[in-house]
Structures are given as structure tokens and as C-alpha cells.
C-alpha positions as CSV (number, residue, x, y, z in Angstrom):
1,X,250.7,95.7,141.2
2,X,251.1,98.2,143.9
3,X,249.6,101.2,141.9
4,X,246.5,98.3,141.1
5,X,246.0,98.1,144.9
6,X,246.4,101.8,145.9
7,X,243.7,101.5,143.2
8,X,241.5,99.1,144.6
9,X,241.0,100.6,147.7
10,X,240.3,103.9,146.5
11,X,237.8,102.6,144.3
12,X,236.1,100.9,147.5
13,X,236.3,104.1,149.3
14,X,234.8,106.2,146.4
15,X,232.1,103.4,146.4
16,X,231.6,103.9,150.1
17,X,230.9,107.6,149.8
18,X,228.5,106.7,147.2
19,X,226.3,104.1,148.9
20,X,226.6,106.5,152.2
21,X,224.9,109.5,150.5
22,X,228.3,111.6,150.8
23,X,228.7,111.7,147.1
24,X,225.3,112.2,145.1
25,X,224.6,109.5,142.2
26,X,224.1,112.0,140.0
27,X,227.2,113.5,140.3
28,X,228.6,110.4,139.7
29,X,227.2,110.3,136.6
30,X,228.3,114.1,135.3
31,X,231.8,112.5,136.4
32,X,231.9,109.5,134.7
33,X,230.4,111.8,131.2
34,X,233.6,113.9,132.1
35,X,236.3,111.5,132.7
36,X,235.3,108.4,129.8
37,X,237.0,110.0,127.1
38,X,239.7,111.0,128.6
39,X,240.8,107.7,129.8
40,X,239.6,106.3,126.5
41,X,242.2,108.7,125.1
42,X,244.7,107.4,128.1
43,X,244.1,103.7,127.4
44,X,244.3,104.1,123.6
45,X,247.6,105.9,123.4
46,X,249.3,103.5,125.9
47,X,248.3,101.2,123.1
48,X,250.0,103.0,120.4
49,X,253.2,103.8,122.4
50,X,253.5,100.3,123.9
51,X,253.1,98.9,120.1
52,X,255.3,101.9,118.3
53,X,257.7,101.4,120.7
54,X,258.1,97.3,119.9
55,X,258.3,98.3,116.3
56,X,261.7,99.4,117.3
57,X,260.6,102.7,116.4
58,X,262.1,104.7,119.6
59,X,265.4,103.4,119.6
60,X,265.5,103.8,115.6
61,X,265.3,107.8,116.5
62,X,267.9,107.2,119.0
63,X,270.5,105.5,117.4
64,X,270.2,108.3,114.6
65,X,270.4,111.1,117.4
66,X,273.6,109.9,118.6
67,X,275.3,109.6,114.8
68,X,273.7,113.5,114.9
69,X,275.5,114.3,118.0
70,X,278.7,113.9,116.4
71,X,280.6,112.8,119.2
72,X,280.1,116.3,121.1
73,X,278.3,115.7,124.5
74,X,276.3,118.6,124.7
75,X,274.7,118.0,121.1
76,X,273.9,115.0,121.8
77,X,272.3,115.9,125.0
78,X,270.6,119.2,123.4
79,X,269.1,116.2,120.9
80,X,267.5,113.9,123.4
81,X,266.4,116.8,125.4
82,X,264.2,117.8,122.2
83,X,263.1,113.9,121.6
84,X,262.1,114.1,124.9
85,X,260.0,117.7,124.9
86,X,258.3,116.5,121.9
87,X,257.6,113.4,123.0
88,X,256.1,114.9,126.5
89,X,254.1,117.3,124.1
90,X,252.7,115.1,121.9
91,X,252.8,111.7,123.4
92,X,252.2,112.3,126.9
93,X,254.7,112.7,130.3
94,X,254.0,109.0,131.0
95,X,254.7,107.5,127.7
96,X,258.3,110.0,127.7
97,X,258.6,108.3,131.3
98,X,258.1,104.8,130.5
99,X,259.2,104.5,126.7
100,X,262.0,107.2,125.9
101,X,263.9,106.5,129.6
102,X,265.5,103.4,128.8
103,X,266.7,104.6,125.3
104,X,268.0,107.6,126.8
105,X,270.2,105.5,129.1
106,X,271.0,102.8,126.7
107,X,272.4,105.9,124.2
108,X,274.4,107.2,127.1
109,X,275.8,104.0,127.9
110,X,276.5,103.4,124.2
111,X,278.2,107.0,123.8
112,X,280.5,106.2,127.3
113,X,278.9,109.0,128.5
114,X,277.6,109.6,132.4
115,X,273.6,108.4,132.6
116,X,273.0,110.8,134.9
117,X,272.1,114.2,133.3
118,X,270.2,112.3,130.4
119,X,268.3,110.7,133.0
120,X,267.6,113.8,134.8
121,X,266.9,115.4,131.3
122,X,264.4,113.2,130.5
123,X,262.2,113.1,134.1
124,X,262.4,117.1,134.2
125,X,261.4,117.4,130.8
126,X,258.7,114.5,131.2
127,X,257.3,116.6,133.9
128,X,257.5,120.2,132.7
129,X,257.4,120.1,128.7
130,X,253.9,118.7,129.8
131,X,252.3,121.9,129.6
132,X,251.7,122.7,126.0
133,X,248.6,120.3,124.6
134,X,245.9,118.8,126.3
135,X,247.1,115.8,125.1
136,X,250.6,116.7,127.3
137,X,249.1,115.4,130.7
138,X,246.3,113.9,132.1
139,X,245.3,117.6,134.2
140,X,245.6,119.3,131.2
141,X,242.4,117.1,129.7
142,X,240.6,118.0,132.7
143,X,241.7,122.1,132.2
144,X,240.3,121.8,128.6
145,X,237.3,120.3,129.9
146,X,236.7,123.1,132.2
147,X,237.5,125.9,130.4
148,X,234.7,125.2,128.1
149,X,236.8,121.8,125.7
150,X,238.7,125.3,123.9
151,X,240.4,123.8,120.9
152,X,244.3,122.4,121.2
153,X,245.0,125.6,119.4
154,X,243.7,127.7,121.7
155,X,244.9,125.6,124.9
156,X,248.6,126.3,123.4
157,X,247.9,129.9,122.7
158,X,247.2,130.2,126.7
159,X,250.5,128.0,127.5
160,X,253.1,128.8,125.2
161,X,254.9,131.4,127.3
162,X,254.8,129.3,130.1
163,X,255.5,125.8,128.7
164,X,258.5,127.5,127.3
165,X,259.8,128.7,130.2
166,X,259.5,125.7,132.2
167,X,261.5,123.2,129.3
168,X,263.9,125.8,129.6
169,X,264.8,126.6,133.2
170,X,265.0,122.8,133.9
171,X,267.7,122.3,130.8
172,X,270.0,125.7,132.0
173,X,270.0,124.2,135.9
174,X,271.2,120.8,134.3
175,X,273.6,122.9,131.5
176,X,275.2,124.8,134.6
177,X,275.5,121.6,137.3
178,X,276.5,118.9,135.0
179,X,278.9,121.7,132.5
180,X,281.8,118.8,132.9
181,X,279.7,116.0,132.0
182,X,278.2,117.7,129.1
183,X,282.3,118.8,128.0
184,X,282.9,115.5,127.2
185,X,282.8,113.8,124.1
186,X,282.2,110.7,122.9
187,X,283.1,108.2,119.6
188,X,281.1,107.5,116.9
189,X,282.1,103.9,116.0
190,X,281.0,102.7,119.6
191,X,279.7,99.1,119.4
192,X,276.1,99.3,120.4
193,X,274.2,97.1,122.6
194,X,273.1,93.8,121.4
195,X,269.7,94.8,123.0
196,X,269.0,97.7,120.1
197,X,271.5,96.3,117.5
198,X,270.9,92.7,117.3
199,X,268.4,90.9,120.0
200,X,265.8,92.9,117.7
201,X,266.3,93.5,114.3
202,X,263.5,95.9,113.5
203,X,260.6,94.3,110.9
204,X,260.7,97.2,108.4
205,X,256.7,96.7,107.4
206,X,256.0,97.6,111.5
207,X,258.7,100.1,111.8
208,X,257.4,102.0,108.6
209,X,253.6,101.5,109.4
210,X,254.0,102.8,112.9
211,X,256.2,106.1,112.0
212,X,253.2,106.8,109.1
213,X,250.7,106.1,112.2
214,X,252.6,108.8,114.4
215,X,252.6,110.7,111.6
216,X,249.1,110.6,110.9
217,X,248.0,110.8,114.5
218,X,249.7,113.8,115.7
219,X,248.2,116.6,113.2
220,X,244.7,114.5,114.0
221,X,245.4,114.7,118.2
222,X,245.4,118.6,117.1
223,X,242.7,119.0,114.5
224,X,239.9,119.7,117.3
225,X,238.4,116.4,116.7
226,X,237.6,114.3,119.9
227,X,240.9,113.4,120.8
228,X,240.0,109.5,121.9
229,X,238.8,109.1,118.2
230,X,241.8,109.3,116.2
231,X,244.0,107.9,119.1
232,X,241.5,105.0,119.2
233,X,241.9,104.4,114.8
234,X,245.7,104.5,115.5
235,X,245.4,102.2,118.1
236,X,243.3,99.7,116.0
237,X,245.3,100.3,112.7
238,X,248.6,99.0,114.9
239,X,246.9,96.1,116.0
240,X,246.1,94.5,112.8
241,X,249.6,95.5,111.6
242,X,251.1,93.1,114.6
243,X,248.5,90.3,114.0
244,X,249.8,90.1,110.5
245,X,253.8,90.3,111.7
246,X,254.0,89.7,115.7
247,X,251.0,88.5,116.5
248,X,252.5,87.6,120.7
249,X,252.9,91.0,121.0
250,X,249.4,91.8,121.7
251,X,248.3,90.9,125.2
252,X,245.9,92.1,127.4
253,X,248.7,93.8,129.7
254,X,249.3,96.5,127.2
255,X,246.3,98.2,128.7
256,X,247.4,99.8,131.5
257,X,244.8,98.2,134.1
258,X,246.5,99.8,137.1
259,X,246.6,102.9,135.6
260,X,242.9,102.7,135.1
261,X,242.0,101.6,138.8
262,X,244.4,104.4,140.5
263,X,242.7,107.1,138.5
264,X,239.1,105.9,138.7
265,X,239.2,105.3,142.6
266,X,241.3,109.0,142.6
267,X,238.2,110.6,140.9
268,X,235.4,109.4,142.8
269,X,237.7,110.1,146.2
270,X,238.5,113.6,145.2
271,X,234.9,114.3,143.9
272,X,233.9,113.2,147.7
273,X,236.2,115.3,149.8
274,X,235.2,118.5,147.4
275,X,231.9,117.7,148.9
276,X,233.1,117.4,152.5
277,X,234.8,121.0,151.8
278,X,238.4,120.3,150.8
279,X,238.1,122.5,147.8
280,X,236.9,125.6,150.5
281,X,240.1,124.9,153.1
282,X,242.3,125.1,150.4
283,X,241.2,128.0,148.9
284,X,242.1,130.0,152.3
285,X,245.8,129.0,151.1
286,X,245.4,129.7,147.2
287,X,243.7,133.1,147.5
288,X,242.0,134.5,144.5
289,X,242.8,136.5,141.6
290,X,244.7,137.4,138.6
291,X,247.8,139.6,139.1
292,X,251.5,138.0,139.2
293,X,251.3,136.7,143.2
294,X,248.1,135.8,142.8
295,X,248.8,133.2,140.4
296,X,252.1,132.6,141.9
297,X,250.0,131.8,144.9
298,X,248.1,129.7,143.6
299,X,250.9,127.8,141.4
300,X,252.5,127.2,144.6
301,X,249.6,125.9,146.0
302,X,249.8,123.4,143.2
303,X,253.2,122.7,143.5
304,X,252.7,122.2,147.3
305,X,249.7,119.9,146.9
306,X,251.6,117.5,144.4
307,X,255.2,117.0,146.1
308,X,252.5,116.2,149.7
309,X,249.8,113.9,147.9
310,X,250.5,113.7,144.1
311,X,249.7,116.1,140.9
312,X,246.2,114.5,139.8
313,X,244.9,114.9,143.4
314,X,246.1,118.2,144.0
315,X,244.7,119.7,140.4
316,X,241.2,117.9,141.1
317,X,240.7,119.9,145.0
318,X,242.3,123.1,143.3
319,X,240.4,123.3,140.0
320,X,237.1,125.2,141.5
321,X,239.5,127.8,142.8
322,X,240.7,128.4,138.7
323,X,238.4,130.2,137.7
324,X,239.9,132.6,135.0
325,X,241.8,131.0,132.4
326,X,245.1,132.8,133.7
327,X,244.2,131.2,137.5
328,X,244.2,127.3,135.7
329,X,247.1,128.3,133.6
330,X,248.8,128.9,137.0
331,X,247.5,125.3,138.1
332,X,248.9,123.3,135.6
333,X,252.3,125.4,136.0
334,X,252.4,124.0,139.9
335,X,250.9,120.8,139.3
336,X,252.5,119.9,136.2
337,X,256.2,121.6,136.7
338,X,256.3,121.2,140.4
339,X,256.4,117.4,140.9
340,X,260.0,117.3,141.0
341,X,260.8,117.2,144.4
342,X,259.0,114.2,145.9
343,X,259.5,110.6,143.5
344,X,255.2,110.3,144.3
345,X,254.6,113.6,142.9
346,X,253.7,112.4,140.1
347,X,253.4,108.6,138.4
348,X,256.1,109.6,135.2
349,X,258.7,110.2,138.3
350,X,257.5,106.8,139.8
351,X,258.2,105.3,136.1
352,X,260.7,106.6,135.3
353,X,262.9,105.1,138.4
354,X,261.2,101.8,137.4
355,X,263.1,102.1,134.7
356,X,265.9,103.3,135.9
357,X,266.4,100.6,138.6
358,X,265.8,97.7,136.0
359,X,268.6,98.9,134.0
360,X,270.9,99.3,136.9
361,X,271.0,102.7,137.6
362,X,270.7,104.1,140.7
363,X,269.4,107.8,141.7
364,X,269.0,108.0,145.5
365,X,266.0,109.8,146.3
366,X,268.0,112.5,148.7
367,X,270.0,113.8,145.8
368,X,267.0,113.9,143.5
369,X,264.7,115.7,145.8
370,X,267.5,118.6,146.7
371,X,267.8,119.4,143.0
372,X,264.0,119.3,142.8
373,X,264.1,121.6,145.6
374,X,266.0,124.2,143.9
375,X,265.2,123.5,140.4
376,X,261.6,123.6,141.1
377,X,260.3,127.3,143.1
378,X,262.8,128.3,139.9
379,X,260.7,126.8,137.2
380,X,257.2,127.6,138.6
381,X,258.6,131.5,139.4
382,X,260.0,131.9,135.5
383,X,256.7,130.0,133.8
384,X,253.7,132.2,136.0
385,X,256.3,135.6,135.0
386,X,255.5,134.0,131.8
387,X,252.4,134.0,131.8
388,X,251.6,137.2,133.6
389,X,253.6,138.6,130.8
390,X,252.8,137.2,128.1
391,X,249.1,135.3,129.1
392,X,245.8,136.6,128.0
393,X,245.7,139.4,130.6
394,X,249.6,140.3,130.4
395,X,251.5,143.1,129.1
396,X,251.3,141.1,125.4
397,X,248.5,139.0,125.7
């Protein structure tokens, strides 16, 4: 509800700068041609993950990852973090936020083990494994847009080196803080929760038809084909599967209305204050060019802009100052693997302690933001050495 308001009145004040002459109509309109699909794309995939994930089909993964972990704490934490960078990757930051966070800490809870660095594991990772496919995270959609809509191949050929380096510092900060923890182990023949094991027995015609549906959709979200299309079939083909079995299931709240409001009003607000010169004063910070503190710079910049306002914002008044591919490859580093110092930096951190607080766990902010504080300059400096290295105009490029 509060996002939905936030929403609101950003929407009035984008339709303000309209009517006033501040933002032209007809940029409007090359806005709106830029920005339908993509939240098509948005609202159809919180569809399918809101849906997969009532088929049971989250927590069926889980309950085998912790029989995989074979009672060793660290496997079964090297296990989630990889259900969670895949799911970031190919599902989306929020959807690992809102979906994955609650089985992570029901597994953990099940295993006797301390919530904590799963938690952690999972909000990092939701934030920094975002980095690899357009379909990762909202800025990256607008980055593919802008450098010309380059294929999901090519994106990840930019942002391997990077992407890499940022799931990885995250998971050796947590490896070296939380090495008791992660000592432990744990017993196999735990009882689980009634809340996986019995309040929903899984309907094995859903459960089946959604894993083919992931299946299906993730080579498709890759192909180069519009990626609202396919996500848009997968979201259809799950609906008639739960009209024939669990018809109460589908309601208008699993489109994500607030969602939609915050990031509409955002756009035309952002689009406004470029006009009024935002864009220009921040480029005095940024600089300009293509050489290892340049980008560095610039990723800061990013990183900077998302722990004061919020990642969307800060990507939308940095992306005219990207103008190589290496220069937004540096964006996205900052504004996609430096939100994880502020809870507002971006909406996955803001979901994820949703979650967290419903279930009963508590992270004070203070302690979160100092680890963001030193895990984060650490991530953003290891992913743009990455890239310098390694990105089109590095030393293997």
C-alpha cells in the first residue's frame, strides 16, 4: 500500500510536468514505446512466479536441496546460494526477494541451523547475481534498450566477468564472517514444517505443468525473441492450468499494481528532472571515459545514487552519461551490486525484510547497513576490475 501511494503521487507529479510544458508530449510518448514492454515483461513474470510458486514448486527444490546438503552446513548453504543466483538470473532480483526468501528461512529453520547467513545469502545474491540477463533486473531492460536491444547473448557476453565477480565477493565476505555458522551441521530426519510438508500437499498436475513451463520459458526469455512474448504464453498457459485445479488462486492481486504505479510515476519524474538538467550536474560527479577509474567513477556514482534515492532512479539520471558499452556495464555494476547498504536502495531489499519480518525474523537495519558498507565498495571494486579486464576494451576482451 505504501509503495502504491509513493506511486500515486509520483504519477501526479509526472502528470504535472506534463500539463506544465516541463516534460514535452512527445517525449512522453517515445517513453511510454520504451517502457510498455518491459513492464509487460515485469507484470507477466510476477504472474508466472506468483503461480509456480503456489504449485509448491519452490519449496519442492528446497526440500530436495537440503536432503543434497547432507547434513554439512556449508553444502547446504553453497546449494541455496546457487538456487538463489539462478533464480536472480533468470527469474528476476524481485521474484528471488519475494518467492525464494521464505524457503530459504523455512530450510534453515528445518535444518536447526542460524537464519541469518541464508538470509543474508539470499538479499546479496538477489541484488548482485542480477547482472547477467536483461531479464536479471529491471535497469538491465533499460541497458538493452539503449545499447541498441543487443541480443541476451550478447548482453551476457558484456557482463560475465563482472556478474561473476560480484556473486562471488558477496558469498567469500559471508564464507569468512559467518565460518562458525557455516561449521555446523545439521540432521537429515528433521521433521519439516507442517507449512511445506502437510498444510499443502502439492497437486502433482500443477507442480509438473509449472516446472515444464519454467522449463520451456527460460531457453525462450533467451532466444532473442521479445522477451514479454514468451513470458506473456507462460503466464496464460499457468492460468488455465489453475482454473482447471485451483481455480481461487487467481485474483486480480497477483498483478503487482503497486509495482506498476511506483515505476510509471518514477519514469515520467526522472524523464522531467533530465529535462530540468539532473542528468548534466551529475555528470560533473561521474566524469567520462573508459579506463579502470573511469568506470570505477562512474560505478560509484551508481552506487552512491542508489543507497541516497534508490537503484531505478539513480540508473535513469545516469544512463546519458553511459555512453560506451563498458561506461553502462559500469552502471549496472553500481546500481545493481551497490544497493546493499541502505534497505530503500532497492525494492528486493525492501521485500525481502517483508518477508523476513512476517516470519519472525528480525535483521536490524544498523547491522545490515555496516556489512553493506564493507561488503559493498568490495564488490563494485572486484566486478569494474572485471570488466576492465576482461570487458570489450580489456586486456581479453
Amino acid at each position: 500500500m505504501r509503495l502504491a501511494i509513493i506511486g500515486l503521487v509520483l504519477l501526479v507529479a509526472g502528470g504535472v510536468s506534463v500539463a506544465t510544458g516541463v516534460l514535452p508530449w512527445h517525449e512522453v510518448m517515445v517513453l511510454v514505446d520504451r517502457v510498455a514492454p518491459i513492464l509487460a515483461f515485469v507484470v507477466a513474470m510476477t504472474v508466472v512466479t506468483e503461480l509456480v510458486s503456489e504449485a509448491g514448486t519452490f519449496q519442492w527444490i528446497a526440500r530436495r536441496l537440503r536432503r543434497w546438503g547432507r547434513g554439512r552446513s556449508v553444502l547446504l548453504w553453497l546449494l541455496l546460494a546457487l538456487f538463489a543466483a539462478l533464480s536472480t538470473i533468470f527469474l528476476s532480483l524481485d521474484t528471488t526477494a519475494v518467492l525464494l526468501t521464505p524457503v530459504v528461512v523455512t530450510v534453515a529453520r528445518q535444518a536447526g541451523l542460524p537464519v541469518l547467513p541464508f538470509a543474508l545469502t539470499t538479499v546479496w545474491l538477489a541484488n548482485t547475481a542480477s547482472l547477467l540477463l536483461p531479464i536479471s533486473n529491471l535497469t538491465n531492460l533499460l541497458a538493452q534498450h539503449n545499447l541498441g536491444g543487443i541480443t541476451p547473448a550478447q548482453f551476457a557476453q558484456l557482463m560475465w566477468a563482472p556478474s561473476l565477480a560480484a556473486i562471488l565477493v558477496p558469498l567469500a565476505f559471508i564464507a569468512v564472517v559467518f565460518r562458525r555458522e557455516l561449521r555446523k551441521s545439521y540432521g537429515l530426519d528433521a521433521s519439516r514444517p507442517a507449512a511445506i510438508s502437510e498444510a499443502k500437499a502439492p497437486d502433482r498436475l500443477l507442480l509438473t505443468g509449472s516446472a515444464a513451463v519454467l522449463v520451456l520459458l527460460l531457453p525462450a526469455l533467451v532466444s532473442g525473441i521479445a522477451i514479454w512474448i514468451p513470458a506473456a504464453v507462460a503466464a496464460v498457459v499457468l492460468a488455465v492450468l489453475f482454473i482447471i485445479r485451483r481455480p481461487a488462486v487467481l485474483k486480480i492481486t497477483l498483478i503487482p499494481w503497486s509495482l506498476l504505479l511506483f515505476t510509471c510515476g518514477l519514469f515520467l519524474v526522472v524523464e522531467a528532472t533530465q529535462y530540468l538538467g539532473a542528468s548534466a550536474l551529475l555528470g560533473q560527479v561521474a566524469g567520462q571515459g573508459d579506463g579502470f577509474f573511469e568506470l570505477l567513477r562512474l560505478a560509484l556514482t551508481g552506487a552512491l545514487g542508489s543507497n541516497v534515492v534508490n537503484n531505478l532512479p539513480a540508473y535513469l539520471l545516469a544512463e546519458p552519461l553511459a555512453g560506451t558499452p563498458e561506461r553502462m556495464a559500469a552502471l549496472l555494476v553500481g546500481v545493481n551490486a551497490g544497493p546493499l547498504i541502505a534497505p530503500w536502495a532497492s525494492l528486493a531489499t525492501l521485500l525481502w525484510h517483508d518477508r523476513l519480518v512476517r516470519m519472525n525474523v528480525l535483521v536490524k537495519w544498523q547491522g545490515y547497513a555496516v556489512m553493506g558498507l564493507l561488503v559493498a565498495p568490495l564488490t563494485i571494486v572486484a566486478a569494474v576490475a572485471a570488466l576492465a579486464v576482461f570487458g570489450p576494451g580489456g586486456l581479453f576482451g
